[in-house]
C-alpha positions as CSV (number, residue, x, y, z in Angstrom):
1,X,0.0,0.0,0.0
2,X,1.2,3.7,-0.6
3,X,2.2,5.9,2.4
4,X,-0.3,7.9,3.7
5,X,-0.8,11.4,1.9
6,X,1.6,10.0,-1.1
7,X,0.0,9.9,-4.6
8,X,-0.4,5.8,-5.7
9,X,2.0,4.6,-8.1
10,X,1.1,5.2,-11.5
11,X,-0.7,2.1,-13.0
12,X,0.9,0.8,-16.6
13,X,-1.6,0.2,-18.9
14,X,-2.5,-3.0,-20.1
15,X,-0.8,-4.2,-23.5
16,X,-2.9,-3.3,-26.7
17,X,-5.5,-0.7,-24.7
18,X,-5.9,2.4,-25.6
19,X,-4.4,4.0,-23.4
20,X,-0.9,2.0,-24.5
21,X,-1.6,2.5,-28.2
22,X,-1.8,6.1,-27.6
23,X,1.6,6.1,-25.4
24,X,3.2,4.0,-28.4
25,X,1.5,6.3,-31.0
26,X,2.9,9.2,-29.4
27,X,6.5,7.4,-29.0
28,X,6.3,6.9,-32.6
29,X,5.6,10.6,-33.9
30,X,9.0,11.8,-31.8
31,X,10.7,8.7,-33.4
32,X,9.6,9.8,-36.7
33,X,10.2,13.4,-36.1
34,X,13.8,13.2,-34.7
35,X,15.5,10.4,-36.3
36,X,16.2,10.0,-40.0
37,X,13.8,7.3,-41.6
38,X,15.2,4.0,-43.2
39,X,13.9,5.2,-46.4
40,X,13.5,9.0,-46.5
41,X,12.7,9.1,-50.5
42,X,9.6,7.4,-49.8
43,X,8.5,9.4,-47.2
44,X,9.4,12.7,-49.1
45,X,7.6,12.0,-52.1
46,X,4.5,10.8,-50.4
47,X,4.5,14.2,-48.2
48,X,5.5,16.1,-51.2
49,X,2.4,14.9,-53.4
50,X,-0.2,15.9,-50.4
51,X,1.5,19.5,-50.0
52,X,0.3,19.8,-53.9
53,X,-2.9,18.1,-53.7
54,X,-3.6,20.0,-50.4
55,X,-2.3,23.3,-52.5
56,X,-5.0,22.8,-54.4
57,X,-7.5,21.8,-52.8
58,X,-7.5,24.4,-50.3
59,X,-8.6,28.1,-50.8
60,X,-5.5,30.7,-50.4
61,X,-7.7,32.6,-48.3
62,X,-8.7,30.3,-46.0
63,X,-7.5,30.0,-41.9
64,X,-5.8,26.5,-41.4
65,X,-5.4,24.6,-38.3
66,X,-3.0,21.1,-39.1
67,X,-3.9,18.9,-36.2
68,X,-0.8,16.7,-35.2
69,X,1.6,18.7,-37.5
70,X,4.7,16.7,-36.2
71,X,7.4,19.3,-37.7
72,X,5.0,21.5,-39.4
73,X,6.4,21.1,-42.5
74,X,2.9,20.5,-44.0
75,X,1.6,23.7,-42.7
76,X,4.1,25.4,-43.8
77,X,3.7,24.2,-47.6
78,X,0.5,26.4,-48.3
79,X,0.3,30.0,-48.7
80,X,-2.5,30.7,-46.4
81,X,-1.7,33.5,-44.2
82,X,-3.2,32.6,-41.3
83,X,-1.9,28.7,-40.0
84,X,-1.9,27.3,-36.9
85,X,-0.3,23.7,-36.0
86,X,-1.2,21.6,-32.9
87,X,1.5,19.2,-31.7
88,X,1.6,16.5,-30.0
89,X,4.2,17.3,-27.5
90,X,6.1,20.4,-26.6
91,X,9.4,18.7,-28.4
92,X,7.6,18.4,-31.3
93,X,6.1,22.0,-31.2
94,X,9.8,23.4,-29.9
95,X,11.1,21.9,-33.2
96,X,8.2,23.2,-35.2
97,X,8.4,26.7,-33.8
98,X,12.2,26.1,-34.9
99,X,11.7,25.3,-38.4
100,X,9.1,27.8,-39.1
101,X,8.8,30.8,-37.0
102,X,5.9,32.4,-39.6
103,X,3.5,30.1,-38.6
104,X,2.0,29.5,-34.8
105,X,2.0,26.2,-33.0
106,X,1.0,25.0,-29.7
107,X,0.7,21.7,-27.8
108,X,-2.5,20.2,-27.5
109,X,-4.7,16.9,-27.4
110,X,-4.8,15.8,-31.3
111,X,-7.1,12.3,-30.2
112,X,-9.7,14.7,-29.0
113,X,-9.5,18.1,-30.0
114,X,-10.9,20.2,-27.2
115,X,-13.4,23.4,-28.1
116,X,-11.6,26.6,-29.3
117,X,-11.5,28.6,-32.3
118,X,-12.9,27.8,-35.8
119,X,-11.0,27.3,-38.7
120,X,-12.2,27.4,-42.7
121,X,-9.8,24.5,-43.1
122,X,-8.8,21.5,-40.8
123,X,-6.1,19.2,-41.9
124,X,-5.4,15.6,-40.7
125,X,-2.9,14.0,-42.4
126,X,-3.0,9.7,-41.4
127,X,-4.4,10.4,-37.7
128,X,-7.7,8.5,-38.5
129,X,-5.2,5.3,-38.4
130,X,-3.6,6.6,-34.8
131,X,-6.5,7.6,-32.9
132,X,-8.1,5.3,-30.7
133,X,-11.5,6.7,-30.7
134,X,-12.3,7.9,-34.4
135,X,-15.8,8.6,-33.9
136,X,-15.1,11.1,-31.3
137,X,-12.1,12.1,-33.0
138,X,-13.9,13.1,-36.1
139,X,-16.9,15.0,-34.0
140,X,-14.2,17.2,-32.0
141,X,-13.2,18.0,-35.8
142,X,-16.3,18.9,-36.8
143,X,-16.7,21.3,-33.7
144,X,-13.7,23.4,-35.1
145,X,-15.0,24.3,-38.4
146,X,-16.4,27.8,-39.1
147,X,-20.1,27.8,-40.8
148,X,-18.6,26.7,-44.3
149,X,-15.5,25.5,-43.4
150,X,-13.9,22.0,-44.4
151,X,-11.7,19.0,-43.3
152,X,-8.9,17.7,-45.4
153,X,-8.6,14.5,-43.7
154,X,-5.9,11.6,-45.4
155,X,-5.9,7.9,-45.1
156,X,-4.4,4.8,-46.3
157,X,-5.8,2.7,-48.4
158,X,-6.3,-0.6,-46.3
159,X,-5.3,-2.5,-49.4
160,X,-2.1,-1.3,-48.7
161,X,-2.0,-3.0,-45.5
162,X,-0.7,-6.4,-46.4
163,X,2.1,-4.6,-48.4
164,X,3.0,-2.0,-45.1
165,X,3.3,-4.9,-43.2
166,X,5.5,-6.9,-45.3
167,X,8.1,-3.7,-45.8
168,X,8.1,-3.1,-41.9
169,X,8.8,-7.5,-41.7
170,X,12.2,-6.7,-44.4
171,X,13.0,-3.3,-42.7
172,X,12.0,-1.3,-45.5
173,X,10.1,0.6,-43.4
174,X,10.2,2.0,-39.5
175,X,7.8,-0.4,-37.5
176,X,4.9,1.2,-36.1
177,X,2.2,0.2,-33.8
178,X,-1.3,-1.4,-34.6
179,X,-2.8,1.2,-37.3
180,X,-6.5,1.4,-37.2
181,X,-6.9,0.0,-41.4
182,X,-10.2,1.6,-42.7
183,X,-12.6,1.0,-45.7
184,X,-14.3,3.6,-47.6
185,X,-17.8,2.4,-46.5
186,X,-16.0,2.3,-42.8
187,X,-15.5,6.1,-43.5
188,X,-18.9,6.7,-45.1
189,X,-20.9,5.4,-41.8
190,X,-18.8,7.0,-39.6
191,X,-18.9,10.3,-41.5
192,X,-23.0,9.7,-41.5
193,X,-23.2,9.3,-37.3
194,X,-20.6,12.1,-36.7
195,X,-22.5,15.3,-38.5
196,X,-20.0,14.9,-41.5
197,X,-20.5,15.1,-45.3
198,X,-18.2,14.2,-48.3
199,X,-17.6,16.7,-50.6
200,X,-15.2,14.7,-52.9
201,X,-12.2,12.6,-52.8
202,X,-9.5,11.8,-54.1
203,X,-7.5,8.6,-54.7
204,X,-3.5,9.5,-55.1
205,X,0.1,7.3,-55.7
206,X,-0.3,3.8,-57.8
207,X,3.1,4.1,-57.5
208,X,4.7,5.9,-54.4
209,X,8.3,6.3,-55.2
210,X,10.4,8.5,-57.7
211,X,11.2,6.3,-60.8
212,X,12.0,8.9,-63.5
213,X,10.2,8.8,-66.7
214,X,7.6,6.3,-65.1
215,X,6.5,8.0,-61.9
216,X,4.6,11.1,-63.4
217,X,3.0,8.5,-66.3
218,X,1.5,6.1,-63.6
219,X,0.3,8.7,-61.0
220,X,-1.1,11.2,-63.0
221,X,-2.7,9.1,-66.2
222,X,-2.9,5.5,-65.4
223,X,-3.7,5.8,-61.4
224,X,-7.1,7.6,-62.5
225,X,-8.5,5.1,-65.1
226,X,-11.9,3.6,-63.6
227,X,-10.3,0.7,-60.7
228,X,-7.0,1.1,-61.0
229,X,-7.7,4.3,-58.8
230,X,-8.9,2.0,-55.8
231,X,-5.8,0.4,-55.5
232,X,-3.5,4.1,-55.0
233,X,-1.8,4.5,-51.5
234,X,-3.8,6.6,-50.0
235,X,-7.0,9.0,-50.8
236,X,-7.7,12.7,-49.9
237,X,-11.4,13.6,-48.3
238,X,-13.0,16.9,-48.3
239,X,-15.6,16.8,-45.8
240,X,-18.1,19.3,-44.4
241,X,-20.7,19.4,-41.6
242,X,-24.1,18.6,-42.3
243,X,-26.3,20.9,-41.0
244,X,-29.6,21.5,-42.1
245,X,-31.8,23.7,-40.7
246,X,-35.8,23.4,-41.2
247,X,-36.4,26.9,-40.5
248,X,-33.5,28.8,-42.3
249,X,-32.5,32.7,-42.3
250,X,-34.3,34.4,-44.9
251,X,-31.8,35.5,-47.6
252,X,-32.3,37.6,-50.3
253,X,-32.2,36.3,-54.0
254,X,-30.8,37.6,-57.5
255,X,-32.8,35.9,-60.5
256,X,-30.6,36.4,-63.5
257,X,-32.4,35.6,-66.9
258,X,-29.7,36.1,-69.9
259,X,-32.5,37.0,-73.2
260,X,-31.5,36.7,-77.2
261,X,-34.4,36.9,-79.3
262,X,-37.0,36.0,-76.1
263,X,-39.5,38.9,-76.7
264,X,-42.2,36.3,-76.2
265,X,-41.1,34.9,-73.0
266,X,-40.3,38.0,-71.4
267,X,-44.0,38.7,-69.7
268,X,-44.3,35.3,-69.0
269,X,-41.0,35.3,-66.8
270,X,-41.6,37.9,-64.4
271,X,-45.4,37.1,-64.1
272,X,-44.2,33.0,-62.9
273,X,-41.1,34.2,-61.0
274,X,-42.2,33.7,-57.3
275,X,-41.1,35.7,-54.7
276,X,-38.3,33.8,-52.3
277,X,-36.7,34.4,-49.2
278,X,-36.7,38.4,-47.9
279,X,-36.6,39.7,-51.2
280,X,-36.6,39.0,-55.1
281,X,-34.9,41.1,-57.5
282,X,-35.3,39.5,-61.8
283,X,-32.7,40.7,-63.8
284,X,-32.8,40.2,-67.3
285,X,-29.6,40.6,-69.5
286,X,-30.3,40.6,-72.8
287,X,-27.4,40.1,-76.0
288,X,-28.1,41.6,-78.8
289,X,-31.7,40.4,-80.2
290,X,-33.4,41.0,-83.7
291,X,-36.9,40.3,-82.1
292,X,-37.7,43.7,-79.8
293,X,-36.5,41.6,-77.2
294,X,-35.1,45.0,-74.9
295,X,-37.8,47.0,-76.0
296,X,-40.5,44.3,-74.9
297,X,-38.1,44.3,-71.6
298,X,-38.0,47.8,-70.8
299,X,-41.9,48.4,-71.6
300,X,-42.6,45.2,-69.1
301,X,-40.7,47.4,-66.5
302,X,-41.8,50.5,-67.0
303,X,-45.6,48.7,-66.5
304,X,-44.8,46.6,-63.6
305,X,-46.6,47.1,-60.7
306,X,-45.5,44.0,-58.5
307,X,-43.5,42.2,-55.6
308,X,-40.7,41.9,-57.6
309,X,-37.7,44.0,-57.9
310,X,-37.0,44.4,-62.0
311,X,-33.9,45.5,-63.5
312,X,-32.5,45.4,-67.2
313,X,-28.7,45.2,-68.7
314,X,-27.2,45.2,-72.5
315,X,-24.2,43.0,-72.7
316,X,-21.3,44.3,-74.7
317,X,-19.9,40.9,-75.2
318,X,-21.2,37.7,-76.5
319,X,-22.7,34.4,-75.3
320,X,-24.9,33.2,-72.2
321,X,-21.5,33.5,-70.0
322,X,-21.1,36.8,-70.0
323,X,-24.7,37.6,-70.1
324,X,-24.6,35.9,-66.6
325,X,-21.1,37.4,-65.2
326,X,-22.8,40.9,-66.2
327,X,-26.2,39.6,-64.5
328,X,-23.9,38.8,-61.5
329,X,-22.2,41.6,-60.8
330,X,-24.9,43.9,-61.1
331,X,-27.1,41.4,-58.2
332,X,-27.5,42.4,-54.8
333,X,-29.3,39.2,-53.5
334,X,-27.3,36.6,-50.9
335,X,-28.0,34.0,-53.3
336,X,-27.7,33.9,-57.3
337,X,-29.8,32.1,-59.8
338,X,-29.7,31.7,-63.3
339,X,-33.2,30.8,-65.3
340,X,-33.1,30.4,-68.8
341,X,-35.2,32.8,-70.8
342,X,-37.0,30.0,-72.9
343,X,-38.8,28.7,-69.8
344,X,-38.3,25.3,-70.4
345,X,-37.5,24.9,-66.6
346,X,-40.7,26.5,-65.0
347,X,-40.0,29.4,-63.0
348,X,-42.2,28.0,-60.6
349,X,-39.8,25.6,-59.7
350,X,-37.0,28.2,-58.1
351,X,-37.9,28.1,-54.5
352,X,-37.0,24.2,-54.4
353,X,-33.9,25.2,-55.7
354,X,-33.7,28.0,-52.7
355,X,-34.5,25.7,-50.1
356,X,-31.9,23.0,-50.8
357,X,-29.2,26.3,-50.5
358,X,-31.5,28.2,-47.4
359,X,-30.9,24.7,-45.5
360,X,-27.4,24.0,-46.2
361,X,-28.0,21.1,-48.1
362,X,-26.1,21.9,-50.8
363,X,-23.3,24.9,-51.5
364,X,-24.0,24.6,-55.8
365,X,-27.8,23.6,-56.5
366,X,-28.7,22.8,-60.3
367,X,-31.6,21.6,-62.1
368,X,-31.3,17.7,-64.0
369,X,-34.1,17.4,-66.7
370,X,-32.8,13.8,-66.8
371,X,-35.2,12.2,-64.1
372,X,-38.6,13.0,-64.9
373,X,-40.3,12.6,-68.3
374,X,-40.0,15.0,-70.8
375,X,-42.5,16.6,-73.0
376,X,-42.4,15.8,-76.6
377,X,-40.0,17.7,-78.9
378,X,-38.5,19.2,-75.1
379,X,-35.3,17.7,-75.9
380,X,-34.1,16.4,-79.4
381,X,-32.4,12.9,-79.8
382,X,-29.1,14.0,-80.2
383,X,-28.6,16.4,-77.2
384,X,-30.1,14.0,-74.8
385,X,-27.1,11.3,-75.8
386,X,-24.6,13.9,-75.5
387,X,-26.3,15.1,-72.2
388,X,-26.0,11.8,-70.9
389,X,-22.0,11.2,-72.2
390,X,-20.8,14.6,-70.4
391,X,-22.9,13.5,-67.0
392,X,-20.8,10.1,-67.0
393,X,-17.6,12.2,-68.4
394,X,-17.8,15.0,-65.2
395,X,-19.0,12.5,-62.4
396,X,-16.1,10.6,-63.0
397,X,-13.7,14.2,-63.5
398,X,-15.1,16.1,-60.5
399,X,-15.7,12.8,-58.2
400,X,-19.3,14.2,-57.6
401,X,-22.2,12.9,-59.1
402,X,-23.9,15.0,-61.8
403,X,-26.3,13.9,-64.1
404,X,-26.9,17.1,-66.2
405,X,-24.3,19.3,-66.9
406,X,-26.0,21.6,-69.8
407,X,-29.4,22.4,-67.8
408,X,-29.8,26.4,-67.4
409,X,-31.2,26.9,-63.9
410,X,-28.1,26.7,-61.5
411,X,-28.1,28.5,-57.9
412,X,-25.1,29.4,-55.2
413,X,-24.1,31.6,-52.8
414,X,-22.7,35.2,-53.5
415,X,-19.8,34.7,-51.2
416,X,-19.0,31.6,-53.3
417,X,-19.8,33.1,-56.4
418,X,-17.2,35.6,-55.8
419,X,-14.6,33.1,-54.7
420,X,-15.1,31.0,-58.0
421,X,-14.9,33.9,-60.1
422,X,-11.5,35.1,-58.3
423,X,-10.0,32.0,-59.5
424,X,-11.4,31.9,-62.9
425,X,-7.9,32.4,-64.3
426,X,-7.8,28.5,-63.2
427,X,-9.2,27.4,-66.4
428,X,-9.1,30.5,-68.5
429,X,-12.2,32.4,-70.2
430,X,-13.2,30.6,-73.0
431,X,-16.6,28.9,-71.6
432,X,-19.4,31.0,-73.9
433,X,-22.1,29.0,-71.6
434,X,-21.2,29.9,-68.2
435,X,-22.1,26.1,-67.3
436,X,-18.9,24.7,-67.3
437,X,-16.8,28.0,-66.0
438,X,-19.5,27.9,-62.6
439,X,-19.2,23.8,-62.6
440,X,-15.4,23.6,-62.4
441,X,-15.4,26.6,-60.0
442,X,-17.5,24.9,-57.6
443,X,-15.9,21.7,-57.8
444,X,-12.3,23.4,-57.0
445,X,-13.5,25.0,-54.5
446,X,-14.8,21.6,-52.9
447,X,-18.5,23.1,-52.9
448,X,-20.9,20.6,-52.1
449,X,-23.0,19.7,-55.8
450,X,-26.5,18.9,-55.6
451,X,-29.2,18.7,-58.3
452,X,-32.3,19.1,-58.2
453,X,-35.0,17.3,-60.8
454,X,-37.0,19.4,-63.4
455,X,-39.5,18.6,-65.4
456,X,-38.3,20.0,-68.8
457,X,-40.9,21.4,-71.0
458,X,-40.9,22.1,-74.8
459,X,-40.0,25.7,-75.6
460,X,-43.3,27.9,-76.6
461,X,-41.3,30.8,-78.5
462,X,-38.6,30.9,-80.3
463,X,-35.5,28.6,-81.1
464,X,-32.6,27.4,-79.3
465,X,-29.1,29.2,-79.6
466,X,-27.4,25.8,-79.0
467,X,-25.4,24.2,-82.0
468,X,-25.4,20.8,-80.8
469,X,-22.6,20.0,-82.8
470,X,-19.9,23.3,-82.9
471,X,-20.9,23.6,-79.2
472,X,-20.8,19.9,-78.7
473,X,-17.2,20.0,-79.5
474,X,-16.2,22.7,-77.8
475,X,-17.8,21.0,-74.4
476,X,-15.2,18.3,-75.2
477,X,-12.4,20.9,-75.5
478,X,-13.7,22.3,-71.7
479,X,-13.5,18.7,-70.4
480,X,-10.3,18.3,-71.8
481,X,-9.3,21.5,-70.0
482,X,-10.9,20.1,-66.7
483,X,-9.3,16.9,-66.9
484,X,-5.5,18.4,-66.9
485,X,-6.6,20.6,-63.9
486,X,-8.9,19.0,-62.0
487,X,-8.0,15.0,-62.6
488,X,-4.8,15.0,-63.6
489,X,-2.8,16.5,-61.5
């Protein structure tokens, strides 16, 4: 027995608890940290491949916390301005600090981050196969996130587990203690009871060492063909909380409705536009019509007499895109919409559309005319095969589903809005729809994509502006341009 008024001796804990995996765990980082690995090569270009990806991935403008940034080197790859790394121990911190006196650190619990201040991006590189809780793990993540913020959390593939085992047996590799190995559905449920969301992922290294000549080929090109990618080292999640709220804030909303040769449609528009959220302004933008199409605008205005707040613009360029960048920038509303002027999506439908975005179930909300039956003559043969190639071509480029890339009526955020178009130098200007500049921006941005079903009715004036075969090429030219910066990379 102690001594009286001594403290008891402190109890070891048992073999493989948790408590002695997270003792060993913690042994391990310092090990790691301080002494030269038996293979640094390996190491270096696996950590030099997530520094890009997570380059990327993660606005410039964005506050970053790196939970258990060892060294910090990690951190210390991005450009953000304003980075913070917890450590595991005040060695590891002291060493960070060392290395990289720009950026803050401090020691703190990385099993179980406790409350404190949010962060628009949270990185956790491997620690899902350290922790011994990850459930809680992942909720004390999620409690760090600012209202739109993300987690960039890394893992192994567990296929690789048979192979990590094997190196550590030959000494290729530093042993390490019992990993937690996770699936993808493992991740999913736990991501589902947790108040978390996927985004998008990414699958990364077929072949995780620096052959020359071969290295770039496998990675990039044959590491992304359809199954190879689930055999990579390790994949890249974006995830966000899922929060939705059944009685949102109202927000204000911007209808933008580009017009070329629409005269006929133009009553009809504002008369079936419904008034969402606190307020409704239609703006029309109209390019250049031979119909009367801006003097059948202007009159509608001048007679108006409703809920509705109208406006009217002339482009000075050309297309739909820059009918809707000029629609944009002239918007006051919190959230943006674009409805096509032939009314082939009924206007009616919008406020679906503005309560998937009110409720945070989606950050990018557009229609799909794909689901429900169409009227006859809605859709001709032709673009309804090529509709249905580019959904398969961009679910499997942006690693979100989408089912209908060329439908009109698309809806986000302002504050996004004017983060995608800040980094519209990304893919360069030569998008004369607008669909493709707003879908890539979303998607590099790691916005959350959601569609919403439409039923898709046959157009009652006038004729499509669509060449399904010039512009049908030029959509293959865009995905080409996607692919190099959004795939294969």
């Amino acid at each position: 027995m102690p001594v009286s008024g001594s403290l008891p001796s402190p109890v070891e804990p048992s073999p493989g608890s948790p408590e002695a995996l997270a003792t060993a765990w913690a042994d391990y980082f310092h090990r790691m940290a301080f002494e030269p690995p038996r293979h640094p090569a390996a190491r270096d270009f696996l950590d030099e491949d997530l520094r890009a990806t997570l380059r990327r991935w993660i606005p410039a403008d964005a506050s970053v916390v790196e939970v258990g940034c060892r060294t910090g080197d990690l951190a210390a790859a991005l450009p953000n301005q304003e980075r913070l790394g917890i450590a595991q121990s005040a060695d590891l911190a002291a060493e960070a600090q060392r290395r990289h006196p720009e950026i803050t650190f401090e020691v703190g619990r990385i099993d179980r981050l406790p409350p404190g201040r949010k962060f628009d991006a949270v990185i956790c590189d491997r620690l899902c196969h350290t922790v011994t809780d990850v459930r809680a793990w992942l909720e004390s993540l999620r409690d760090r996130l600012t209202e739109h913020g993300l987690i960039y959390l890394t893992a192994y593939n567990y296929l690789w587990e048979f192979a990590a085992r094997a190196a550590e047996t030959v000494g290729w590799k530093t042993p390490a203690p019992t990993p937690n190995w996770l699936s993808h559905n493992d991740f999913h449920n736990l991501f589902n009871i947790t108040g978390l969301e996927m985004v998008r992922f990414e699958d990364r290294l077929l072949l995780p060492l620096q052959v020359p000549g071969l290295a770039p080929l496998v990675n990039r090109y044959l590491a992304k063909l359809p199954l190879v990618e689930r055999f990579s080292l390790y994949r890249l999640y974006a995830l966000r909380r899922r929060d939705v709220s059944t009685t949102p804030r109202p927000l204000s909303v911007s209808v933008v409705v580009p017009t070329r040769n629409e005269a006929g449609n133009v009553a009809a528009a504002i008369q079936r536009t419904p008034v969402m959220g606190s307020s409704t302004e239609l703006i029309f933008v109209e390019g250049g019509s031979s119909d009367g199409t801006w003097e059948t605008i202007t009159n509608a205005i001048n007679n108006y007499r409703g809920p509705l707040k109208l406006s009217a613009h002339q482009q000075t360029g050309q297309g739909k895109g820059d009918a809707v960048r000029l629609g944009f920038a002239k918007a006051t509303g919190d959230v943006l919409m674009i409805l096509d002027a032939d009314l082939t999506v009924p206007p009616e439908e919008l406020p679906v559309f503005y309560d998937v975005i009110a409720r945070g179930l989606g950050d990018y909300v557009q229609g799909t005319r794909l689901v429900y039956p169409m009227q006859p003559g809605a859709m001709r043969f032709f673009n309804r095969v090529g509709n249905q190639a580019f959904s398969h071509l961009f679910t499997y480029l942006l690693q979100q589903p989408i089912k209908d890339t060329l439908c009109g009526t698309k809806v986000l955020r302002r504050r996004d809005y004017e983060r995608l178009a800040a980094a519209r130098h990304v893919f360069g200007d030569f998008d004369p729809f607008g669909d493709f500049d707003l879908i890539f921006g979303a998607a590099r941005l790691n916005l959350k994509i959601v569609e919403v079903p439409v039923r898709y009715q046959e157009r009652l004036y006038g004729s499509t502006n669509i060449s399904r075969w010039k512009h049908g090429w030029l959509l293959l030219k865009m995905s080409a341009v996607a692919a190099s910066k959004l795939k294969y990379v």
